[in-house]
LUMDRENRO-409093 format. One line per 10 residues: for each residue x, y, z of N, C-alpha, C. Coordinates in Angstrom, 3 decimals, padded with zeros to 6 digits. Example, Ala and Ser with C-alpha at 12.3 -4.5 7.8 and 13.67 -1.06 7.14 Angstrom:
BEGIN
013.190 -005.690 007.800 012.300 -004.500 007.800 013.200 -003.300 007.800  012.850 -002.250 007.080 013.670 -001.060 007.140 012.900 000.030 007.870
END
This chain:
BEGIN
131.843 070.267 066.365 131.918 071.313 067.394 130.662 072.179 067.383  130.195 072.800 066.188 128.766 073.408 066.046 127.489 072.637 066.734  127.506 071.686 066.423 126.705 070.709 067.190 126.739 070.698 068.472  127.607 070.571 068.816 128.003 070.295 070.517 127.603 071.337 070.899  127.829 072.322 070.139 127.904 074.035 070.757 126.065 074.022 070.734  125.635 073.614 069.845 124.290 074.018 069.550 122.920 072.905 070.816  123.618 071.905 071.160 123.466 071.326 071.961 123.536 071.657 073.423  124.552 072.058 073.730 124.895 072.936 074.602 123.612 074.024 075.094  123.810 074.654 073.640 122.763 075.707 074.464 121.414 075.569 074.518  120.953 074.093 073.864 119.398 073.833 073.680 119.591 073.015 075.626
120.262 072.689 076.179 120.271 072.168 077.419 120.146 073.711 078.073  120.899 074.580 077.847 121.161 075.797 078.730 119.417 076.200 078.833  118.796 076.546 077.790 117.494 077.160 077.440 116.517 076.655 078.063  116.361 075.165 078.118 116.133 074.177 078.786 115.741 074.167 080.139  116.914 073.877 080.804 117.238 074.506 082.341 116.713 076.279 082.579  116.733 076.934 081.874 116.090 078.157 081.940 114.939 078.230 082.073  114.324 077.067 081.406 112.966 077.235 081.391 112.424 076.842 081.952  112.867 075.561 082.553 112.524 074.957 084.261 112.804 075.888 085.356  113.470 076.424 085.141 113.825 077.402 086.246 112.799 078.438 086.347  112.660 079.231 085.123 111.475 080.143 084.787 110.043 079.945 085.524
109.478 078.274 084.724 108.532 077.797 085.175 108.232 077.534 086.892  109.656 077.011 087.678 109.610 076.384 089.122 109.828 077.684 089.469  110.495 078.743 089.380 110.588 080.384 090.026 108.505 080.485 090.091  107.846 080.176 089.230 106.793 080.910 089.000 105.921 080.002 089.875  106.098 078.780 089.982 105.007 078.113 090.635 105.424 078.465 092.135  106.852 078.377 092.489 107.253 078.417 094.275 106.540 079.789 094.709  106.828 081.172 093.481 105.998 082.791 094.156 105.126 082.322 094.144  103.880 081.193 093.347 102.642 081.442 093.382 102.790 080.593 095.016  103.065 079.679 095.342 103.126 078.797 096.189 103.111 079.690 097.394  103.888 080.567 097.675 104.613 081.306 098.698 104.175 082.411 098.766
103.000 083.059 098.293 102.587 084.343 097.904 101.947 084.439 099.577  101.240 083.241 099.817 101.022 083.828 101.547 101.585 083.784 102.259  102.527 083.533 102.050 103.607 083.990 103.645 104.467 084.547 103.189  103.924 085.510 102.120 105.077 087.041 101.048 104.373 087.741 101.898  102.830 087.936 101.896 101.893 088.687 102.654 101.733 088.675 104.214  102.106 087.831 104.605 102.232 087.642 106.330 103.657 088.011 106.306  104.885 087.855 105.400 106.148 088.413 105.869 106.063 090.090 105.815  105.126 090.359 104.992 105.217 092.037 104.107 104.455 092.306 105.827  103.027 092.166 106.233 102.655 092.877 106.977 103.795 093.082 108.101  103.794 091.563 109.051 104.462 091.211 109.736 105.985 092.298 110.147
106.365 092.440 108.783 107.608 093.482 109.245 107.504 095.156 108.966  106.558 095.412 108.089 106.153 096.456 108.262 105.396 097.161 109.577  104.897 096.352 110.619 104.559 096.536 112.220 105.477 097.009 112.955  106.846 095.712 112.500 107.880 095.574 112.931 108.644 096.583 113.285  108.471 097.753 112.153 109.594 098.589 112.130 109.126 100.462 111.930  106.671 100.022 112.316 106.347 101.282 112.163 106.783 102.261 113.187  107.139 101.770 114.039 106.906 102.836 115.418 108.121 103.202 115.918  109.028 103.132 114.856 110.705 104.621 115.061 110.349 105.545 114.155  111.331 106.501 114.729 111.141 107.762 114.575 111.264 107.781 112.990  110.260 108.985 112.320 109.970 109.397 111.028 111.612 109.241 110.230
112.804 109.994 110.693 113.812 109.870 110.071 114.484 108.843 110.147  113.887 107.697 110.692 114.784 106.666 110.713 114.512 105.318 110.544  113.133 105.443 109.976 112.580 104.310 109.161 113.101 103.782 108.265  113.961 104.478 106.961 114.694 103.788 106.441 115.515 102.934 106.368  116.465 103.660 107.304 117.414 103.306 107.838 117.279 101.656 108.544  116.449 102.004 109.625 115.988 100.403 109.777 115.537 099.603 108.678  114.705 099.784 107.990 114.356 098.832 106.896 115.686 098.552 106.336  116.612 098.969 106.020 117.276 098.817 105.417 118.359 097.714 106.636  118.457 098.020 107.338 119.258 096.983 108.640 118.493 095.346 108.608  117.055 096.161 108.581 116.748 094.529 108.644 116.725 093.919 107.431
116.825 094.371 106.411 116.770 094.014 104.502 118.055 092.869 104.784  119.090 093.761 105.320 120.742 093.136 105.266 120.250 092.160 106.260  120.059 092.110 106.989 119.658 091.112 108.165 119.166 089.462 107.503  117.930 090.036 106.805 117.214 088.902 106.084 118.308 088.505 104.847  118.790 089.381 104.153 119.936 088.555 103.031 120.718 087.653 103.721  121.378 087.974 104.990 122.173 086.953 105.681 121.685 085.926 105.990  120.055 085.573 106.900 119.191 084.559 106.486 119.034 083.871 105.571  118.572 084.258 104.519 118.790 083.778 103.183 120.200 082.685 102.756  120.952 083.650 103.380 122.163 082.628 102.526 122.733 081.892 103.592  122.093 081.721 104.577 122.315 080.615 105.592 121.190 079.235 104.965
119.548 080.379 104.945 118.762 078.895 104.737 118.800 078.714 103.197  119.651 078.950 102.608 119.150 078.548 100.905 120.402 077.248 100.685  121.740 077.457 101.349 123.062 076.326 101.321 121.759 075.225 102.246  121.349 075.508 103.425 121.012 074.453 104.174 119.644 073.376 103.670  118.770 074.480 102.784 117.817 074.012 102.024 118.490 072.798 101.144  119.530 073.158 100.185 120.142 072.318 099.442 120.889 071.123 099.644  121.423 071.013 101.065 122.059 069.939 101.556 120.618 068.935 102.038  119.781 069.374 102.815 118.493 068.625 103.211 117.888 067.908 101.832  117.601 069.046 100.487 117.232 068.396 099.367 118.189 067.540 098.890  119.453 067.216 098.896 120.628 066.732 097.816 120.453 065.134 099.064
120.917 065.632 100.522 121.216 064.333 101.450 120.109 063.806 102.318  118.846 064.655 102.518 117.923 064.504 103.330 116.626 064.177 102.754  116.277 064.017 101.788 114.978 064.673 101.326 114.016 064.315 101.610  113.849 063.230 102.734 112.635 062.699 103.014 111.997 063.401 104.293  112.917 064.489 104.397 112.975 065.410 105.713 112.109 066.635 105.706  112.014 067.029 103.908 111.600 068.037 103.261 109.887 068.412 103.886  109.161 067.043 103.991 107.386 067.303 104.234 107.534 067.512 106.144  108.685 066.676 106.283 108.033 066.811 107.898 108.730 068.545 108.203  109.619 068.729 107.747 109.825 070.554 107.948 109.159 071.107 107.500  107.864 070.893 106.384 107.203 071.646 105.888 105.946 071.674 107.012
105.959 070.582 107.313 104.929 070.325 108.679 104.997 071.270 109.531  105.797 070.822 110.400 106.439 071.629 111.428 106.682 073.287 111.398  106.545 073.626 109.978 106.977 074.793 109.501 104.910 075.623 109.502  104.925 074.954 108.960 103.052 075.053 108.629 101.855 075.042 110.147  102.893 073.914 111.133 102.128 074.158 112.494 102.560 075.724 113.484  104.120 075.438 112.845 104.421 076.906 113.278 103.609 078.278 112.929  103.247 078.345 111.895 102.189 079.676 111.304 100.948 079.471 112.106  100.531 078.550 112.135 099.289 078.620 112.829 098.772 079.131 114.133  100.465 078.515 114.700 100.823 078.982 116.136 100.496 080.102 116.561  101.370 080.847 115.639 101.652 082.128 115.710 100.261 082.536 115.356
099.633 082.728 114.334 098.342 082.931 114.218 097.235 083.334 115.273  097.392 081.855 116.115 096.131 081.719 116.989 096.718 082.537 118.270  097.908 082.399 118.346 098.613 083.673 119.692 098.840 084.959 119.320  098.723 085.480 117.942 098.391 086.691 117.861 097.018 087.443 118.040  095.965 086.311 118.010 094.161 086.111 117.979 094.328 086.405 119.719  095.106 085.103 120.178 094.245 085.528 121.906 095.108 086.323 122.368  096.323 086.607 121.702 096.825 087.994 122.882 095.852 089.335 122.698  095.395 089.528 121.375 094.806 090.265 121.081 093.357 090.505 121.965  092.569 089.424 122.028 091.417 089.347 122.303 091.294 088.348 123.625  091.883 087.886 123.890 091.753 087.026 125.373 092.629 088.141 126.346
094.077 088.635 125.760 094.693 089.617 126.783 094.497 090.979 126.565  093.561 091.870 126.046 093.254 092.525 125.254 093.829 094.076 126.249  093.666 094.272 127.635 094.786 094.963 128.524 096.347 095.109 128.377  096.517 093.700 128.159 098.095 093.674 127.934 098.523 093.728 126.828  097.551 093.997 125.879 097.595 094.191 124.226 098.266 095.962 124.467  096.854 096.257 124.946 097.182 098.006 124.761 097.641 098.795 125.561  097.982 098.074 126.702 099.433 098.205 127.521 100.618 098.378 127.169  101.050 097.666 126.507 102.171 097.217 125.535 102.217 098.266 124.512  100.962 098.753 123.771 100.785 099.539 122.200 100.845 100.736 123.148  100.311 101.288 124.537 100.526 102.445 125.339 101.798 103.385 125.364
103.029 101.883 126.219 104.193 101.995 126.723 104.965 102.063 125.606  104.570 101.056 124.489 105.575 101.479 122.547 105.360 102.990 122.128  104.189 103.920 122.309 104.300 105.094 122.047 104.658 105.927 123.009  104.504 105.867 124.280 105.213 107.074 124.835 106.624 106.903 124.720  107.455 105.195 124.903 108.942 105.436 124.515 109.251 106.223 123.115  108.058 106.211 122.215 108.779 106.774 120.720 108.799 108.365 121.060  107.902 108.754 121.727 107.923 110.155 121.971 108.475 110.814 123.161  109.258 110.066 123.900 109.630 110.400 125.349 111.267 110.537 124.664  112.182 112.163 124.363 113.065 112.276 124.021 114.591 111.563 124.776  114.285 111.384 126.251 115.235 110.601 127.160 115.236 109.046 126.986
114.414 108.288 126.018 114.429 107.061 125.858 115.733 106.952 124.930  116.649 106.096 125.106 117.901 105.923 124.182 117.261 105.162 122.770  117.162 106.129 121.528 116.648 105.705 120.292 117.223 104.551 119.624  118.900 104.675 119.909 119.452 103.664 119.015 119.197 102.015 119.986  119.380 101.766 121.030 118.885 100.647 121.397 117.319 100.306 121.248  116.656 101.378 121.413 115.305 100.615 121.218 115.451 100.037 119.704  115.859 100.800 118.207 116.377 100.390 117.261 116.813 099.133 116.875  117.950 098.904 118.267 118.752 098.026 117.995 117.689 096.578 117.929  116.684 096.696 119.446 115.663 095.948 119.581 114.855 095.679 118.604  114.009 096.678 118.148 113.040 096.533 116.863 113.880 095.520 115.418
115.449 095.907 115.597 115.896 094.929 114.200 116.251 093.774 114.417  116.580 093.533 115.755 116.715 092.372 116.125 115.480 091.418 115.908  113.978 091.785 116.904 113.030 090.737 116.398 112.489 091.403 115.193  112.508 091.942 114.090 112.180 091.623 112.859 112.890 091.010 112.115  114.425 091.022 112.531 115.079 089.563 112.088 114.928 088.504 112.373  114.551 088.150 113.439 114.350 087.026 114.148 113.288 086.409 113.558  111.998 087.534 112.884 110.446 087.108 112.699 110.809 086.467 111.033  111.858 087.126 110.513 112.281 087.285 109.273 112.921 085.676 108.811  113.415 085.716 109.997 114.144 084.321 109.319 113.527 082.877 109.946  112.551 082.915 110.873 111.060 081.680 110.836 110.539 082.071 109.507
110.068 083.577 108.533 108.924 082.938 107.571 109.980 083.312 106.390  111.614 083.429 106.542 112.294 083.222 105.387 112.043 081.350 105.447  112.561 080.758 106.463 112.655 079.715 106.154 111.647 078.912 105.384  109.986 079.378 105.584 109.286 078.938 105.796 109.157 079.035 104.056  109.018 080.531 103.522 109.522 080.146 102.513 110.438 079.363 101.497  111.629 079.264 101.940 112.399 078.521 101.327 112.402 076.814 101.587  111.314 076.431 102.424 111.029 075.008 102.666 109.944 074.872 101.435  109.202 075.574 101.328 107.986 075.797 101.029 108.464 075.302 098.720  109.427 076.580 098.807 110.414 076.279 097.499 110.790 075.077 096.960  111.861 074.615 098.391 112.713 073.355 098.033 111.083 071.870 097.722
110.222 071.905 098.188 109.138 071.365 097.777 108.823 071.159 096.704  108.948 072.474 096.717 108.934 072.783 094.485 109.607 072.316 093.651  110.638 071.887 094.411 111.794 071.639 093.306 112.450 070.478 093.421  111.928 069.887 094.338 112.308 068.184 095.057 112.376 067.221 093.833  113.391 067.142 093.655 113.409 065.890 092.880 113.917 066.612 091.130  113.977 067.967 090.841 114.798 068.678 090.075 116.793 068.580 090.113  117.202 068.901 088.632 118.747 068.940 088.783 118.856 069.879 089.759  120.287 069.947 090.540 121.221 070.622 091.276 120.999 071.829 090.722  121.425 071.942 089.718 121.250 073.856 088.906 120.208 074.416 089.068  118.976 073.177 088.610 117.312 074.171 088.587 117.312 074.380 090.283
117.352 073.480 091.120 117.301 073.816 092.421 117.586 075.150 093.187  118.829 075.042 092.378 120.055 076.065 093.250 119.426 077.486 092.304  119.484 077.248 091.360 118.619 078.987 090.400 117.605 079.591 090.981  116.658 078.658 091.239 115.133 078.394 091.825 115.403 078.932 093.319  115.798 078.532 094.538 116.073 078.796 095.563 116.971 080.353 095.609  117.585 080.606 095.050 118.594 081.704 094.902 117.432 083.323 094.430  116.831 082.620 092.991 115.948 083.584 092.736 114.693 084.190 093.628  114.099 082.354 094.274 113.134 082.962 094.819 113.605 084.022 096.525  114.673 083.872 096.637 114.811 084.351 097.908 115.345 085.384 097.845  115.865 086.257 096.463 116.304 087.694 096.159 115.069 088.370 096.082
114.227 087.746 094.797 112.794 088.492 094.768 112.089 088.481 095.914  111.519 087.344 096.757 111.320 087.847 097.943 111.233 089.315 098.648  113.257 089.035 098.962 113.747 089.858 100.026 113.666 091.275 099.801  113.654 091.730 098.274 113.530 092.758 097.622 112.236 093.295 097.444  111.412 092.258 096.927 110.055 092.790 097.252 109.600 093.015 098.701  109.574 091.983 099.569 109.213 092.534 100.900 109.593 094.156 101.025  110.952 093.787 101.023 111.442 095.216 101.922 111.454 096.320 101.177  111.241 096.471 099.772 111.023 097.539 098.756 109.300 097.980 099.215  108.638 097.284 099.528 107.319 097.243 099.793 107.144 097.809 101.180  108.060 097.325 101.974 107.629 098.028 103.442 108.225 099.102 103.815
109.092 099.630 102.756 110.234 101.174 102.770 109.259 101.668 102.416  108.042 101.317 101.317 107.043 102.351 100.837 106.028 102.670 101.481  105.277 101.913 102.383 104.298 101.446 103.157 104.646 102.700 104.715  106.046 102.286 105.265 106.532 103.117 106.501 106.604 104.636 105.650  106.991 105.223 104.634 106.958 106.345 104.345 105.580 107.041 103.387  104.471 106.189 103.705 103.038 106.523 103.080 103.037 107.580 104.006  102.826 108.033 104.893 102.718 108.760 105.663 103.212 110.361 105.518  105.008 110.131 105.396 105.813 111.288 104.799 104.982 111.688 103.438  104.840 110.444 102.270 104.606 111.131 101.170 102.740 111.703 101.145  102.219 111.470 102.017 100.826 112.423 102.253 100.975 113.214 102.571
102.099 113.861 103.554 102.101 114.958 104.202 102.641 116.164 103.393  103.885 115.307 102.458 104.312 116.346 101.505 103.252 116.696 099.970  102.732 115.673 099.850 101.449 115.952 098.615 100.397 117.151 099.403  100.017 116.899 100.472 098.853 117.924 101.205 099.473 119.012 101.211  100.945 119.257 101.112 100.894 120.485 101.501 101.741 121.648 100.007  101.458 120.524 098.987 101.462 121.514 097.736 100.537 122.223 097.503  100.781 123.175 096.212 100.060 124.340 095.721 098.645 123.820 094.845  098.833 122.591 094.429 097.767 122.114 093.191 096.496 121.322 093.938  095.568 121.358 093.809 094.175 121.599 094.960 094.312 119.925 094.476  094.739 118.927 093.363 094.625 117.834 093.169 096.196 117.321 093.721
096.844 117.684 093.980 097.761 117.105 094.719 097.018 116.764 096.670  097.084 118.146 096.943 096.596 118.175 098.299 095.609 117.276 098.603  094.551 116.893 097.327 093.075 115.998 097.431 093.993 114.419 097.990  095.266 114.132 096.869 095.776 113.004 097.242 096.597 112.808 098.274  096.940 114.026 098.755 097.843 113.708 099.989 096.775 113.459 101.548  095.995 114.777 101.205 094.614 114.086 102.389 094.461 111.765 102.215  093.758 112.292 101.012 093.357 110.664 100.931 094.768 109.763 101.279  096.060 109.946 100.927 096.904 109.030 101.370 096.803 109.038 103.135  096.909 109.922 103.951 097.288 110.168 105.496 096.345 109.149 105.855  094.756 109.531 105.340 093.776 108.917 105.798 093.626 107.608 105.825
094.074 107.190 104.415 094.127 105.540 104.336 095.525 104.787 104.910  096.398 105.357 105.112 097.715 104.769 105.615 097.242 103.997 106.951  096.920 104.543 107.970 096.509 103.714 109.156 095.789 102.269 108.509  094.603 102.452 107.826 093.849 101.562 107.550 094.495 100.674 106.790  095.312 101.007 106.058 096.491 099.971 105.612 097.170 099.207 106.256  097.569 099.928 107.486 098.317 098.902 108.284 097.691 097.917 108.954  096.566 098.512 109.661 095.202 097.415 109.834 095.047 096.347 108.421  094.650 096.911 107.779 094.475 095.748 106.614 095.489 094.777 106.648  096.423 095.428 106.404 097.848 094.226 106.290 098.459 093.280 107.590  097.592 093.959 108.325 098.045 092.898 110.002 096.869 091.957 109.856
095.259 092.272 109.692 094.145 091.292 109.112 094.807 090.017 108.089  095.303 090.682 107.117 095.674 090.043 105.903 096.812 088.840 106.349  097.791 089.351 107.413 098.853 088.488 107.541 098.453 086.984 108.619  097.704 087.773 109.285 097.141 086.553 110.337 095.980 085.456 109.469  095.357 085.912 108.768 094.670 085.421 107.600 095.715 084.541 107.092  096.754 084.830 106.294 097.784 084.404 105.708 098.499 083.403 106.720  098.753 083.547 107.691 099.081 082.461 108.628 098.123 081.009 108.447  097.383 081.134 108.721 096.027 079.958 108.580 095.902 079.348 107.294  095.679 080.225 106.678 095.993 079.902 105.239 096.998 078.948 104.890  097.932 079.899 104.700 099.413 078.781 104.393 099.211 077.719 105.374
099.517 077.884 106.587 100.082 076.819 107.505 099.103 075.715 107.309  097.814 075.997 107.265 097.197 074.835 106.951 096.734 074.179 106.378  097.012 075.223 104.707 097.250 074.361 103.456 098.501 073.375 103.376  099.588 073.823 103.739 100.697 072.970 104.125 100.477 071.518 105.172  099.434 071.853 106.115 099.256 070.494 107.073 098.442 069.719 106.182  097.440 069.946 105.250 096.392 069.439 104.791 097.433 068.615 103.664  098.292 069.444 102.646 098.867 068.580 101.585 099.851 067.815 102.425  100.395 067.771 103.704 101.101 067.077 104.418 100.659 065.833 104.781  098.891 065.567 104.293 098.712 063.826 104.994 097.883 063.870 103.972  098.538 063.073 103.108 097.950 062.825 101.261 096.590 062.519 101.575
095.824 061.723 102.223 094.595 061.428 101.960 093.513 062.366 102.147  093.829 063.142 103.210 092.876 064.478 103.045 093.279 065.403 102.018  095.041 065.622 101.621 095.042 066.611 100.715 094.408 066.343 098.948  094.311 064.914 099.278 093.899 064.379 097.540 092.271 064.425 097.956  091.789 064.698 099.285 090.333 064.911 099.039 090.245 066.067 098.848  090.562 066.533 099.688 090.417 068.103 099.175 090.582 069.311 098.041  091.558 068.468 097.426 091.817 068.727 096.053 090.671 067.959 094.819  090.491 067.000 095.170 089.354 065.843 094.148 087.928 066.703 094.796  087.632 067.458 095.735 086.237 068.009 096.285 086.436 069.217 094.894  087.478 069.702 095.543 087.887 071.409 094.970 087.139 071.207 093.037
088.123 069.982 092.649 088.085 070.333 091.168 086.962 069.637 090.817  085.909 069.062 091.713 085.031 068.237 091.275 083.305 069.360 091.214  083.600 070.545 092.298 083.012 071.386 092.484 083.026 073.154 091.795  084.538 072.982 091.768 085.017 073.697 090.449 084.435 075.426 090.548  084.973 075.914 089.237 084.856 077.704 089.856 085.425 078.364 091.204  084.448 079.134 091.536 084.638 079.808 092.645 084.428 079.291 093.568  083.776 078.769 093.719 083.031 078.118 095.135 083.647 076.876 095.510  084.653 075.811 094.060 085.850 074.862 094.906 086.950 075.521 095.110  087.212 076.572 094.766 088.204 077.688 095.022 088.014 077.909 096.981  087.211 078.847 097.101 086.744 079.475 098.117 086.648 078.174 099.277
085.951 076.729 098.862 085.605 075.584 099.918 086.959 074.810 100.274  088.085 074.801 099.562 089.333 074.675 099.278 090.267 075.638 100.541  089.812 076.761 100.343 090.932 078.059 100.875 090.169 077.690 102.742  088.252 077.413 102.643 087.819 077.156 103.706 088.357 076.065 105.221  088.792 075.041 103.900 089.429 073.844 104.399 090.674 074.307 105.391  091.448 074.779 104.614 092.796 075.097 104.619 092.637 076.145 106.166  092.269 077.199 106.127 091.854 077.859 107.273 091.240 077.368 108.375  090.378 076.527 108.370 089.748 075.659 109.439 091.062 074.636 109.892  091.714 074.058 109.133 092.440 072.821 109.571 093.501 074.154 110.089  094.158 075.356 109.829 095.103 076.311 110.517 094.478 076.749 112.014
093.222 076.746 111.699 092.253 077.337 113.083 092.923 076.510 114.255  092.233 074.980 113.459 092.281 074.065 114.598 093.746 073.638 115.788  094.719 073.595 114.021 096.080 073.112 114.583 096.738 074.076 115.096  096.257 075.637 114.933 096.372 076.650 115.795 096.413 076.674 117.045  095.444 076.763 117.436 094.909 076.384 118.547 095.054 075.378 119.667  095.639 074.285 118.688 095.474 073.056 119.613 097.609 073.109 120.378  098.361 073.853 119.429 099.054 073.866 119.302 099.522 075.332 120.553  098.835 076.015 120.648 098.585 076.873 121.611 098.539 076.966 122.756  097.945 075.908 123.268 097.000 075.386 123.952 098.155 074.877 125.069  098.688 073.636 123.974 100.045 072.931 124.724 101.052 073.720 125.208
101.610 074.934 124.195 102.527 075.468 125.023 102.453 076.597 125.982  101.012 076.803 126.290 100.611 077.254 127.129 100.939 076.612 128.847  100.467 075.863 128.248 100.411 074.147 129.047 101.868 073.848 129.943  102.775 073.626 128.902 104.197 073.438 128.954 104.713 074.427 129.861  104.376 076.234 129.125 104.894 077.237 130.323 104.459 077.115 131.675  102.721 076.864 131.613 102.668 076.996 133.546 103.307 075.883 134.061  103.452 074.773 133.548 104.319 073.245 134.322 105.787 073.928 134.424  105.936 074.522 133.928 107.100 074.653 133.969 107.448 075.988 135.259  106.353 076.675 135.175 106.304 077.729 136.141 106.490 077.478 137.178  105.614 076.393 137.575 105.166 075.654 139.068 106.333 074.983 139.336
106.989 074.647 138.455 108.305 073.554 138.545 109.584 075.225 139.495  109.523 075.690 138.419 110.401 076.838 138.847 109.962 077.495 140.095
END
């Protein structure tokens, strides 16, 4: 019985430690589209009112847990009954970022009127007291759920990758963990990010000449933060999505990997990340392009 028992738990430790290890490689794996989910919903949910930022973050937090435990059962049935299904969703998942990417690039800069049209009409509703707050609310949590559960999934495809071909337990630990830490980090991160603002205003306006120094410097850099982190996420789009297309057709991804480590340091690092962004550019774009394509046929049809 000692034996068995002692056996027992050298399997338990075991499985822990696969789990440990595959938790650590899927965050490293998934760290860019942690950063395109972090900006992405922090946009999402800057522009309600000061007292009620939380509150939303917190609607859409619950929002994304329910995601979660829709795509983490569905992840597991695809890995257990499907699994040869796993690269072409990762595909599909990876052309999707790019998508999005290259249509956040030309709305920006090809529609660049209807950009700040749009950013015009979002601030006078926040400040126009006759606009009904809780539906616009209702709106803002709706598509940050919506945005939430394309790059939850995207994550948790991204995971089950990781773990393809692992026991049922490491799978199911692995998928479970990575999609709590996630959801917790995101949204612990963007509760702090939406109230940078509050906490500058209350540091500036203490008594201690080094408090006030940091509450100035927070107000000041908060905007530029959010800029940074909208740069960072569209970056992060390209990135991922087209590191994902590239390891998606083995013969370029084993070149690109055999260039990387053959060139080594920084610079197969950096010619590596180059790749990856160019092939997101392209399939961006090209991907753009079509459903551009698709809407006016379809216009003319209508």
């Amino acid at each position: 019985m000692a034996t068995s028992l002692l056996l027992l738990l050298d399997d338990i430790a075991t499985v822990l430690d696969d789990v440990s290890i595959l938790t650590k490689v899927a965050a490293k794996k998934t760290a860019g589209v942690l950063g395109d989910d972090l900006a992405l919903n922090a946009q999402q949910v800057s522009g309600v009112k000061a007292d009620r930022e939380i509150p939303v973050v917190w609607a859409v937090c619950k929002g994304s847990f329910v995601n979660k435990a829709i795509l983490v059962p569905a992840a597991l049935a695809i890995g257990t009954w499907l699994p040869w299904l796993v690269t072409p969703l990762l595909m599909v998942g990876g052309a999707f970022l790019c998508f999005e990417g290259a249509e956040k690039l030309a709305h920006k800069f090809l529609h660049k009127k209807e950009h700040d049209a749009d950013t015009e009409r979002h601030e006078k509703a926040v400040a126009d007291e006759s606009v009904d707050v809780v539906a616009m609310e209702k709106d803002k949590i709706k598509g940050a759920v919506r945005t939430d559960f394309i790059l939850s999934a995207e994550i948790i495809a991204i995971t089950l990758g990781t773990v393809q071909g692992q026991p049922f337990t490491t799978q199911l630990s692995v998928l479970v963990g990575i999609a709590l830490i996630m959801t917790i980090g995101v949204y612990g991160l963007v509760a702090g990010i939406v109230k940078l603002d509050d906490a500058g205003l209350y540091l500036s306006q203490r008594a201690s000449a080094g408090a006030r120094a940091l509450g100035r410097g927070i107000l000041a850099t908060a905007p530029w933060l959010m800029k940074a982190l909208s740069v960072a996420g569209t970056a992060a789009m390209f990135l991922v999505g087209g590191g994902i297309l590239v390891h998606g057709v083995p013969a370029l991804g084993h070149a690109v990997e055999g260039w990387a480590a053959a060139t080594g340091g920084v610079f197969g690092t950096l010619g590596s990340m180059g790749v990856n962004a160019g092939v997101g550019i392209v399939a961006g774009a090209i991907v753009l392009v079509v459903v551009e394509l698709v809407g006016k046929l379809r216009g003319k049809k209508a």
